[in-house]
N, C-alpha and C positions, 0 to 999 in steps of 0.2 A: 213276448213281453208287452203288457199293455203300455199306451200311452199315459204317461203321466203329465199334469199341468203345469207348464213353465212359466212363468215371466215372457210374457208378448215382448219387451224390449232386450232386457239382457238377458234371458236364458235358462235364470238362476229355477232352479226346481222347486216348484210349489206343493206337492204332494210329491209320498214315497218316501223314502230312508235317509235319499240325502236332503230333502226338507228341512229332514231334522238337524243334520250337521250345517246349512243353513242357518238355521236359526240360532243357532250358537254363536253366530256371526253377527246376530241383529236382524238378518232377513228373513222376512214373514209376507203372507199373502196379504194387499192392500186392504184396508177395511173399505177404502172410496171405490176403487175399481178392481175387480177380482182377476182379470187378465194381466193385473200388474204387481211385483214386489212393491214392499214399502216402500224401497229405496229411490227405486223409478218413480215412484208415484208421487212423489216429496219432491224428487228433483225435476218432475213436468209440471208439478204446480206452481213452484218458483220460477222456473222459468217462462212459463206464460205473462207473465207482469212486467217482464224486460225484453224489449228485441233484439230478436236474434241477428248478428251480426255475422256472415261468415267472408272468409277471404278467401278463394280461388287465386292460385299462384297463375295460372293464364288471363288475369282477368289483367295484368301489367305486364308489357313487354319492356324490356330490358331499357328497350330506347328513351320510355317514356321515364322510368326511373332515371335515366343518367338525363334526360330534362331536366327535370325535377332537381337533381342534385347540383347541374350546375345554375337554376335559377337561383338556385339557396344561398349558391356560393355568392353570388353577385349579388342577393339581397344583401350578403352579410358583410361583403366588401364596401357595399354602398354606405350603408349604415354605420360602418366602420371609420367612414370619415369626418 
């Protein structure tokens, strides 16, 4: 079976058959960049204009959270009087 052309990011089938059932979906081969669906392509354009944030659960260990919660509690206690 030959290769057919997917979506470099999600996968979604850009030629072949299920293309088609694709597109019934709204997903079509980008007109800006051909390695990518619509959808991918809309949503890396948008998101270049905003940075990217991400959070790693090891990037805070337990300790520093329970810092944290109880300086809260003393800012709020303080302030509470």
């Amino acid at each position: 079976m030959a290769n057919k052309k997917k979506c470099e990011k999600c996968g979604v089938p850009l030629e072949g058959l299920f293309s088609k059932l694709a597109s019934v979906f709204g997903v079509k081969p980008s007109t800006t960049n051909p390695g990518l669906c619509n959808k991918c392509d809309n949503s890396s354009t948008n998101n270049e204009s905003e940075p990217k944030e991400e959070f790693h659960s090891d990037e805070f260990s337990k300790e520093d959270t329970e810092e944290k919660d109880q300086d809260r509690k003393e800012k709020y206690s303080e302030s509470g009087d």
